[in-house]
ROMIFI-15546 format. One record per residue: residue in one letter; y, z, x of N, C-alpha, C in turn. Coordinates in Angstrom, 3 decimals. Layout:
pt residu = a, nyy = Y, nzz = Z, nxx = X, cayy = Y, cazz = Z, caxx = X, cyy = Y, czz = Z, cxx = X
...
# end
This chain:
pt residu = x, nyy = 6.478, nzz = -26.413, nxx = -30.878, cayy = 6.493, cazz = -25.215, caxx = -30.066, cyy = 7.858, czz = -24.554, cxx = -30.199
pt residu = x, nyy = 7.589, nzz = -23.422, nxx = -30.459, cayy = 9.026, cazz = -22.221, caxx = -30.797, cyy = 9.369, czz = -22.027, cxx = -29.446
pt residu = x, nyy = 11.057, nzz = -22.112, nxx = -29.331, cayy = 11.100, cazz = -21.607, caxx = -28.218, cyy = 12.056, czz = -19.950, cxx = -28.084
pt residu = x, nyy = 11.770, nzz = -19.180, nxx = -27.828, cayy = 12.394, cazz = -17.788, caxx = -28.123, cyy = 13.545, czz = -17.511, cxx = -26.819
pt residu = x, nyy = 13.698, nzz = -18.135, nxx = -26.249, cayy = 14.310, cazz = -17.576, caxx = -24.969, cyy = 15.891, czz = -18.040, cxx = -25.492
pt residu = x, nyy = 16.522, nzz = -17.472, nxx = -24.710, cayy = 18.474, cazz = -17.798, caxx = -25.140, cyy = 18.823, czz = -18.299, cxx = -23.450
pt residu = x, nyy = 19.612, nzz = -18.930, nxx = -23.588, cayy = 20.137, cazz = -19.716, caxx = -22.343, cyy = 21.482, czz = -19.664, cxx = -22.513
pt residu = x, nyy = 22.036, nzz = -19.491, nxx = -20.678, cayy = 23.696, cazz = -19.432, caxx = -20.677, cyy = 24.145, czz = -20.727, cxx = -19.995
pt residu = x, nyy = 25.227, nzz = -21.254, nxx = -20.463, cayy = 25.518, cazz = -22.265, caxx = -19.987, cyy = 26.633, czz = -22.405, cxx = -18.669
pt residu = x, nyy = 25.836, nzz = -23.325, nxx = -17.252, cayy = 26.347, cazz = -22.927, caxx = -16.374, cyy = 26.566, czz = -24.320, cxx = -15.842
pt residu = x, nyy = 28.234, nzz = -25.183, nxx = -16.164, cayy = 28.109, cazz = -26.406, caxx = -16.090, cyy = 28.086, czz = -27.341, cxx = -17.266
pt residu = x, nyy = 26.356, nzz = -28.227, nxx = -16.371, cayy = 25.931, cazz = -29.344, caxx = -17.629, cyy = 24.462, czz = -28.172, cxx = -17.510
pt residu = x, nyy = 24.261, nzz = -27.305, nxx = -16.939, cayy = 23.005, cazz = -26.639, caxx = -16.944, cyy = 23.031, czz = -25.804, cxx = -18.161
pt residu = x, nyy = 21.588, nzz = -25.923, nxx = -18.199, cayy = 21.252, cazz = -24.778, caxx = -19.316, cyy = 20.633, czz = -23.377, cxx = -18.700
pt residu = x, nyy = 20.558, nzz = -22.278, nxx = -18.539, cayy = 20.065, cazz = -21.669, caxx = -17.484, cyy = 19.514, czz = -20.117, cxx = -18.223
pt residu = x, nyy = 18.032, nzz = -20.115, nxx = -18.372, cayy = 17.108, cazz = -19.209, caxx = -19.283, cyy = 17.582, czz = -18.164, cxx = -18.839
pt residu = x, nyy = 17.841, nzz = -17.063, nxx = -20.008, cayy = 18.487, cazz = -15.370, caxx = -19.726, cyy = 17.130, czz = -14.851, cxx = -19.426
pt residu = x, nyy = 16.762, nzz = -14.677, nxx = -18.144, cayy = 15.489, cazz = -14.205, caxx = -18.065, cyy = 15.611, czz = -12.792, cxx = -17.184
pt residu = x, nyy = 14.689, nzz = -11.438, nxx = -17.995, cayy = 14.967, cazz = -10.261, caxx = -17.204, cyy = 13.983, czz = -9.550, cxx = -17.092
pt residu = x, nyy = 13.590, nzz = -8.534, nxx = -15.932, cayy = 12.491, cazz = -7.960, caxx = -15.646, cyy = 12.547, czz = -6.634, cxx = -16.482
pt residu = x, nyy = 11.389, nzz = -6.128, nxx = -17.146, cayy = 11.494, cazz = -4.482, caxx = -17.277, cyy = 11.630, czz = -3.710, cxx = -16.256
pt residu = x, nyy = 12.119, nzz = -2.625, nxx = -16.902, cayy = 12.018, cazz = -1.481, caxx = -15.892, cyy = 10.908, czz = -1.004, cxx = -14.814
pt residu = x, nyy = 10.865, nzz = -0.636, nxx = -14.166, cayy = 10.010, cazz = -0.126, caxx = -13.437, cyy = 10.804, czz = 0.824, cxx = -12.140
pt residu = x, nyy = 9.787, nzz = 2.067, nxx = -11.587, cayy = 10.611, cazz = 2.733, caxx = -11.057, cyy = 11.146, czz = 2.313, cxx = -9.819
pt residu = x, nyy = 11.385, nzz = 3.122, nxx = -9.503, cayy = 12.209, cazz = 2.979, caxx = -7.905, cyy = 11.677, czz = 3.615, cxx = -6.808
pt residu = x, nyy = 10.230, nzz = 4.372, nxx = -6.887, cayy = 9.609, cazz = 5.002, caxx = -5.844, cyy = 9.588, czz = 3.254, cxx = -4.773
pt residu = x, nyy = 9.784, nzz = 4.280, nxx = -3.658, cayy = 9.639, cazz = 3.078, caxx = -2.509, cyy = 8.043, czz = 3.283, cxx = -2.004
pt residu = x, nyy = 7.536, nzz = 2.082, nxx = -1.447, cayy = 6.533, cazz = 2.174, caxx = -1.041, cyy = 6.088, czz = 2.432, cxx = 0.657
pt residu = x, nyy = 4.875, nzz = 2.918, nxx = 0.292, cayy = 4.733, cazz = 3.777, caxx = 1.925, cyy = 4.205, czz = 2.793, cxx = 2.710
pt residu = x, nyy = 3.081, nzz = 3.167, nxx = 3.726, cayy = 3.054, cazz = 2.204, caxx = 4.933, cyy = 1.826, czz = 1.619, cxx = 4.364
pt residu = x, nyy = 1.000, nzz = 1.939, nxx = 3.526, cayy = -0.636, cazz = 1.371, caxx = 3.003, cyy = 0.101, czz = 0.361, cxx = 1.915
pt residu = x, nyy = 0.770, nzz = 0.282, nxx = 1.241, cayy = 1.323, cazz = -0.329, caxx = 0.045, cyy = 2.245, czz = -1.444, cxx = 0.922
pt residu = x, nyy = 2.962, nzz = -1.371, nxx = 1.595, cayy = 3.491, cazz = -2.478, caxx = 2.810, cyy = 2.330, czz = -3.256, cxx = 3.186
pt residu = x, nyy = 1.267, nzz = -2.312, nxx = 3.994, cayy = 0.112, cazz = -3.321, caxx = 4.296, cyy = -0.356, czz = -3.786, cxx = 3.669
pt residu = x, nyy = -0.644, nzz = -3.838, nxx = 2.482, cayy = -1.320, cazz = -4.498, caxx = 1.320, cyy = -0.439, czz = -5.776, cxx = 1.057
pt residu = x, nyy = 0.760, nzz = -5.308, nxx = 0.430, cayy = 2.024, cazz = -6.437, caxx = 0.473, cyy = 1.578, czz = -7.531, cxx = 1.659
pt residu = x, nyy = 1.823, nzz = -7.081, nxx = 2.621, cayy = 1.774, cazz = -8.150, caxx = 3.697, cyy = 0.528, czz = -9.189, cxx = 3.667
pt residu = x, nyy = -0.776, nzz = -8.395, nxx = 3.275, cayy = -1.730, cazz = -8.925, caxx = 3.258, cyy = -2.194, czz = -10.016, cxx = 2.292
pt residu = x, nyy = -1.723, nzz = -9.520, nxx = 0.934, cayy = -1.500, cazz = -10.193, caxx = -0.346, cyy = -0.727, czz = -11.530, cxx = 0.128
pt residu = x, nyy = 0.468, nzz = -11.677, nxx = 0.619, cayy = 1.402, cazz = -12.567, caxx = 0.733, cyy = 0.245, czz = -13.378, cxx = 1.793
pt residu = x, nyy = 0.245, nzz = -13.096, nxx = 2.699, cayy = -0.546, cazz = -13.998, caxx = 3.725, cyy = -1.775, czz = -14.754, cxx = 3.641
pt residu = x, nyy = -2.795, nzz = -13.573, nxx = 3.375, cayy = -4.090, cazz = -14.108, caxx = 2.829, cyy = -4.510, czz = -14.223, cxx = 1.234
pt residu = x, nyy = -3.694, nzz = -13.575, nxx = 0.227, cayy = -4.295, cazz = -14.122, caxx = -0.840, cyy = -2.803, czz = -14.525, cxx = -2.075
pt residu = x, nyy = -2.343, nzz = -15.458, nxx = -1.365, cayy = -1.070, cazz = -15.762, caxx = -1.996, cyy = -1.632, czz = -16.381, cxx = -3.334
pt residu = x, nyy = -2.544, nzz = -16.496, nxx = -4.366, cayy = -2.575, cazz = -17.103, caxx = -5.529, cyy = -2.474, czz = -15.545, cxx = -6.144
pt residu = x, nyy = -3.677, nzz = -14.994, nxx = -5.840, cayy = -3.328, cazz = -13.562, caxx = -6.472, cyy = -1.967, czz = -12.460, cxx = -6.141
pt residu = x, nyy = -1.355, nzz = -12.793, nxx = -5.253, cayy = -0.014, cazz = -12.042, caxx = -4.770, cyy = 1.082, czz = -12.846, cxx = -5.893
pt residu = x, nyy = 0.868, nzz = -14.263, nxx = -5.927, cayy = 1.811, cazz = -14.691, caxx = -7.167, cyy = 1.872, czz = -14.465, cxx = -8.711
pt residu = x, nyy = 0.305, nzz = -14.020, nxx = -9.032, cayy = -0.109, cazz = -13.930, caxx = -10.022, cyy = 0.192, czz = -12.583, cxx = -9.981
pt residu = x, nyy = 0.150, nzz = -11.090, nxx = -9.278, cayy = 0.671, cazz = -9.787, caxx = -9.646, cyy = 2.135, czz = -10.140, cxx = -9.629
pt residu = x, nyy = 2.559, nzz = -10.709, nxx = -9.191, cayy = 4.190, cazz = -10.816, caxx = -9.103, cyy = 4.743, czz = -11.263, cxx = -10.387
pt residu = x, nyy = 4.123, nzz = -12.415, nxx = -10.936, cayy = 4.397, cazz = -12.759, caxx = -11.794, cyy = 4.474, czz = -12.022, cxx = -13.663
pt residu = x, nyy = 3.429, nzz = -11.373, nxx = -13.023, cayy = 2.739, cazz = -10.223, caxx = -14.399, cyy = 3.483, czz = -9.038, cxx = -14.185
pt residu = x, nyy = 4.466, nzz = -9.183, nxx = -12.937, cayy = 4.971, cazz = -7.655, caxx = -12.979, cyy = 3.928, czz = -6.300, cxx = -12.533
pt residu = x, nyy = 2.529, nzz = -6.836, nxx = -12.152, cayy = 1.742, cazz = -5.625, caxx = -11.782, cyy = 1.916, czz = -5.453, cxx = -10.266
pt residu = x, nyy = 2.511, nzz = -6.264, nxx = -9.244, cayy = 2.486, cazz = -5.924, caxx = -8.277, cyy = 2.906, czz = -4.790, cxx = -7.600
pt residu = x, nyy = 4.099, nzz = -4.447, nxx = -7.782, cayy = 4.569, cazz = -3.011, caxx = -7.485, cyy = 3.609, czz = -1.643, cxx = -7.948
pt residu = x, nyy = 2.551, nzz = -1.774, nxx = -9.613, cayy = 2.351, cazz = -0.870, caxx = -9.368, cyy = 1.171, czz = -0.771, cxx = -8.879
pt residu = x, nyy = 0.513, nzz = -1.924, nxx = -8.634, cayy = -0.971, cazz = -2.340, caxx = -7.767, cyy = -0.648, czz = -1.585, cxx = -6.195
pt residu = x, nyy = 0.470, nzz = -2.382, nxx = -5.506, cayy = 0.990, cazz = -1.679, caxx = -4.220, cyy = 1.273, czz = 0.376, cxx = -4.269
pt residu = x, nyy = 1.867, nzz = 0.699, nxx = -5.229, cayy = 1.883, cazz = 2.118, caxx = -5.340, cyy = 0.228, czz = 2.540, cxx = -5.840
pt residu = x, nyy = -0.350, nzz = 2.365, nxx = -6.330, cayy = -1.429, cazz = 2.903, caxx = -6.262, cyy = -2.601, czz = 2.788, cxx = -5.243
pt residu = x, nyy = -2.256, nzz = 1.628, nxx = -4.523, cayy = -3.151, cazz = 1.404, caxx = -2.970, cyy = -2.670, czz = 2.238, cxx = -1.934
pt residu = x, nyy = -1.033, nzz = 2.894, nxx = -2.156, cayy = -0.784, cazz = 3.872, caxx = -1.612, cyy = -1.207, czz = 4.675, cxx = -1.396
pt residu = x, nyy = -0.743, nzz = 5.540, nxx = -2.753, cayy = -1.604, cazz = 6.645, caxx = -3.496, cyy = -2.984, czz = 6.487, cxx = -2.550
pt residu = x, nyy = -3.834, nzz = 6.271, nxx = -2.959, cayy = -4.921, cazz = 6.451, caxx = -3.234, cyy = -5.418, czz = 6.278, cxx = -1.562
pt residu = x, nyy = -5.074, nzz = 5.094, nxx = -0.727, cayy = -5.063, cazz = 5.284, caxx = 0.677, cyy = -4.565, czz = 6.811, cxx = 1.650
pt residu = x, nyy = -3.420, nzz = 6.807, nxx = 0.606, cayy = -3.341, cazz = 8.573, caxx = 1.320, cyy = -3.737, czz = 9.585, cxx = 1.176
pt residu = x, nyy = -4.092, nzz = 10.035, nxx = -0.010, cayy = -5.552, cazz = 10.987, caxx = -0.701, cyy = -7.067, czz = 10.843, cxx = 0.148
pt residu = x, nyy = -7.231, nzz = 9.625, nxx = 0.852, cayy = -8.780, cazz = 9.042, caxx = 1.386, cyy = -8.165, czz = 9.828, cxx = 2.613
pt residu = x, nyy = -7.292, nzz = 9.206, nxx = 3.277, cayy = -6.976, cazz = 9.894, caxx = 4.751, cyy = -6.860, czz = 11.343, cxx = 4.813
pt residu = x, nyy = -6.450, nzz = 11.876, nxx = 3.941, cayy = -6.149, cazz = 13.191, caxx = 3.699, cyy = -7.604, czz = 14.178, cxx = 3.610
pt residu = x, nyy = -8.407, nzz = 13.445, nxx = 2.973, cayy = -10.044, cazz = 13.571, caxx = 2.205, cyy = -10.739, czz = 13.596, cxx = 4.212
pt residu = x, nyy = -10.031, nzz = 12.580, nxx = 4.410, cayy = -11.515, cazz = 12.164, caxx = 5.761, cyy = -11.199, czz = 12.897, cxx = 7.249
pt residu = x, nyy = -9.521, nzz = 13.351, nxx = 7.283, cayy = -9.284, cazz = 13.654, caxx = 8.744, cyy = -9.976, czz = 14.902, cxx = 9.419
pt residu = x, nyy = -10.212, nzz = 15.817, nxx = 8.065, cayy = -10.575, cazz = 16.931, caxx = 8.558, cyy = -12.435, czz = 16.735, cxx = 8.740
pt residu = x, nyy = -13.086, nzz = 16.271, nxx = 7.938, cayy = -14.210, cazz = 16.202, caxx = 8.200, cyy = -14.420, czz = 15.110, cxx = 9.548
pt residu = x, nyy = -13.673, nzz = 14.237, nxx = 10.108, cayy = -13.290, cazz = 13.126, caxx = 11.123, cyy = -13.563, czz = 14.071, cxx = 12.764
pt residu = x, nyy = -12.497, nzz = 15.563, nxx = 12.091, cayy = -11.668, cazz = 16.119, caxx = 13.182, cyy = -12.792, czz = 17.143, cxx = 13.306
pt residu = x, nyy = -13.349, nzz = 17.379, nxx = 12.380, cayy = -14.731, cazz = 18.307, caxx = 12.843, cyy = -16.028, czz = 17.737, cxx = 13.518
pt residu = x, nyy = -16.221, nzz = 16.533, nxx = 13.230, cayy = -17.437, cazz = 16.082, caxx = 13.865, cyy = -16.832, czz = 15.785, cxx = 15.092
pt residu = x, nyy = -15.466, nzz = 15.537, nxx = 15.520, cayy = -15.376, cazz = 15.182, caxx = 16.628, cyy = -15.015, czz = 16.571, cxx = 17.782
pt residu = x, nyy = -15.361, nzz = 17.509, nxx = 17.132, cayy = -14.891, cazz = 18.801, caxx = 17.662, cyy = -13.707, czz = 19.164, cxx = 18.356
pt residu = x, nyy = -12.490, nzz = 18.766, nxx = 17.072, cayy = -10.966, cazz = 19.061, caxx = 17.266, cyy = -10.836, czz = 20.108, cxx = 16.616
pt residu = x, nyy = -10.802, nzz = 21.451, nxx = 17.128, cayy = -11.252, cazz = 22.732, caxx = 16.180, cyy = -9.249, czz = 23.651, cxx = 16.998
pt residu = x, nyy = -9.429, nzz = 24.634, nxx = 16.042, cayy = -8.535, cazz = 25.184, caxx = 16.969, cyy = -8.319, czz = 26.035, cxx = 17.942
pt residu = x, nyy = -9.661, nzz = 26.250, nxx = 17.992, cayy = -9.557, cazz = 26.865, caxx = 19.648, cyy = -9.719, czz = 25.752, cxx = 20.939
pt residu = x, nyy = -9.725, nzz = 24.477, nxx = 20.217, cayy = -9.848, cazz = 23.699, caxx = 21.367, cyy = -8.114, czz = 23.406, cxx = 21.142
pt residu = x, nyy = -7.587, nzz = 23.428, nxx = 20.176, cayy = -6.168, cazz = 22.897, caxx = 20.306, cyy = -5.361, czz = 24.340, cxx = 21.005
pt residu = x, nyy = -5.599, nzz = 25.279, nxx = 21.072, cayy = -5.252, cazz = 26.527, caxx = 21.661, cyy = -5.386, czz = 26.247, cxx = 23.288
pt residu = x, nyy = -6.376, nzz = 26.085, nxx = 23.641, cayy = -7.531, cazz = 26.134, caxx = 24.918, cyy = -6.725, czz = 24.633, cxx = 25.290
pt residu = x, nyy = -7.011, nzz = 23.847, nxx = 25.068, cayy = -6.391, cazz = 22.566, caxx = 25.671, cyy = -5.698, czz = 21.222, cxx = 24.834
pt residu = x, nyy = -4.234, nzz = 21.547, nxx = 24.915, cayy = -3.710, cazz = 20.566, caxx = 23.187, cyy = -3.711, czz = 19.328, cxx = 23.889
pt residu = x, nyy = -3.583, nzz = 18.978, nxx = 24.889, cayy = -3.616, cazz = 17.299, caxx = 25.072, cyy = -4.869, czz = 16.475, cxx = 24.722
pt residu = x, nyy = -6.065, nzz = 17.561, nxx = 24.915, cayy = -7.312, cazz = 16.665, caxx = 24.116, cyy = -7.418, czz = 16.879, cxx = 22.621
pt residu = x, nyy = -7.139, nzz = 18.075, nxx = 22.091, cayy = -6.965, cazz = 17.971, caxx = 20.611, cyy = -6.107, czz = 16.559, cxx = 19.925
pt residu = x, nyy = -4.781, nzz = 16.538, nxx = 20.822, cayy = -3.843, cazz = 15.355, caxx = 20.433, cyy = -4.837, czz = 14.321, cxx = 20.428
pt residu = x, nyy = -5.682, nzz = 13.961, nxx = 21.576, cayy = -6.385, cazz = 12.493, caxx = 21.584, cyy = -6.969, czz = 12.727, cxx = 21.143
pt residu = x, nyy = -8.127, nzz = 13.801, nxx = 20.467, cayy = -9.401, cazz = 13.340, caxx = 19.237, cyy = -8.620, czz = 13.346, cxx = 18.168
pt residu = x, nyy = -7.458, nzz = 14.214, nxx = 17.867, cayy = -7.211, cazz = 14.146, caxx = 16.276, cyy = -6.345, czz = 12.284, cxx = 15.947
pt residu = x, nyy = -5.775, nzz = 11.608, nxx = 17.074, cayy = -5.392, cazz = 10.324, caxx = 17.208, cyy = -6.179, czz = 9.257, cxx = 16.715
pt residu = x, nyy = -7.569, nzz = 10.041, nxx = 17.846, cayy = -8.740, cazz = 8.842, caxx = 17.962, cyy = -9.518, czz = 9.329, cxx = 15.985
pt residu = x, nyy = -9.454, nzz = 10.100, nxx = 15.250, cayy = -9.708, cazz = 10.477, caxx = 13.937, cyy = -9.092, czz = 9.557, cxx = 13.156
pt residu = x, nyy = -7.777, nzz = 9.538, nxx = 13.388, cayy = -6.363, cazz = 9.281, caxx = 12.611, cyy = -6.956, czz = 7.377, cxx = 12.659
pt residu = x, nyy = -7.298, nzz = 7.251, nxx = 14.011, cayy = -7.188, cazz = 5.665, caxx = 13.829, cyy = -8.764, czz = 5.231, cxx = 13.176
pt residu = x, nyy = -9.768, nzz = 6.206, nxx = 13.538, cayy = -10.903, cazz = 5.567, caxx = 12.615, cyy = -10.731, czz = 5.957, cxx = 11.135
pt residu = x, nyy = -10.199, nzz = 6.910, nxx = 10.804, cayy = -9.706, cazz = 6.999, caxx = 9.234, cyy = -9.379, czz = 5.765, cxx = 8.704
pt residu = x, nyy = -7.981, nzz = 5.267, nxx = 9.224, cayy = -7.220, cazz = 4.377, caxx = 9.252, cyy = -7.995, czz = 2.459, cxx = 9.366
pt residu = x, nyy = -8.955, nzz = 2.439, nxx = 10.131, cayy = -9.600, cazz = 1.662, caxx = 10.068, cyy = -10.590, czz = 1.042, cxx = 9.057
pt residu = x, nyy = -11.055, nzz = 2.687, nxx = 8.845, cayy = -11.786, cazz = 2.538, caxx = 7.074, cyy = -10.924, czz = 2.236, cxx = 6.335
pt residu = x, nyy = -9.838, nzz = 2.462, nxx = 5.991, cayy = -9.148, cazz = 2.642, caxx = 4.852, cyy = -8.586, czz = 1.039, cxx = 4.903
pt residu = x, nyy = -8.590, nzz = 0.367, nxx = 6.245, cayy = -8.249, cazz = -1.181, caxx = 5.937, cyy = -8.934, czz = -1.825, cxx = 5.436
pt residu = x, nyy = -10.066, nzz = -2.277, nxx = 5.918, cayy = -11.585, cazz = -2.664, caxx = 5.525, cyy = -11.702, czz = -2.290, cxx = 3.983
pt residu = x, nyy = -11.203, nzz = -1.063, nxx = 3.563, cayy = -11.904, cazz = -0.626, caxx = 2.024, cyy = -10.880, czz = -1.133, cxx = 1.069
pt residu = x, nyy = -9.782, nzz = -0.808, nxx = 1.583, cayy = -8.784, cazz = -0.745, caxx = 0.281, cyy = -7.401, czz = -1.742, cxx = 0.735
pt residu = x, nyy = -7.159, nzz = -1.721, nxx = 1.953, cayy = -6.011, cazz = -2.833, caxx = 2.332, cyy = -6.721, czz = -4.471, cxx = 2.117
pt residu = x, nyy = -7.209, nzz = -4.661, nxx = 3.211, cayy = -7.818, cazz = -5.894, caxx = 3.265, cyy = -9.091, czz = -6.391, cxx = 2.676
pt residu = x, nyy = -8.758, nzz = -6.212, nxx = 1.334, cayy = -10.229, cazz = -6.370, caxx = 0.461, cyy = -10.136, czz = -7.150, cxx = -0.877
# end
């Protein structure tokens, strides 16, 4: 077996020059955290295995992505069936605030179930 790797010597240790590629620096939002968290907790073989392959970061940015496009997709059709219109936010904003909330969190609920915790 070939071995390709170069090692620095630290001591009596031998110690593998080992380095990650690039990848960017976008930080991740609050759906890509939840995922993270979830990965680590409940499915730590596959959270080691993206980590390891280097796909994790962009697995987490695209559960982002794509979690915030769905919310974006569902609030308004959410906010219409629940008749958060704007003459009701004109006419009376403290109930607009609580249906467009009570929207925000069943959006949000789908979007765990579908794409966080799955």
């Amino acid at each position: 077996m070939e071995n390709n790797l170069t090692y620095t010597r630290n001591g009596d240790y031998l110690i593998p020059d080992l380095k990650l590629s690039e990848q960017t620096e976008k930080p991740l939002g609050k759906y890509g955290r939840m995922r993270k968290a979830y990965l680590k907790e409940h499915r730590p073989i596959l959270y080691n295995q993206l980590l390891m392959s280097e796909k994790l970061y962009p697995h987490l940015l695209e559960i982002d992505e794509t979690a915030n496009s769905r919310l974006e997709q569902m609030m308004p059709r959410l906010a219409e069936s629940a008749g958060a219109t704007e003459a009701l936010k004109a006419r009376d904003p403290m109930v607009w605030v609580g249906l467009m909330n009570t929207c925000k969190a069943q959006a949000e609920e789908i979007l765990l179930a579908e794409l966080i915790n799955s």
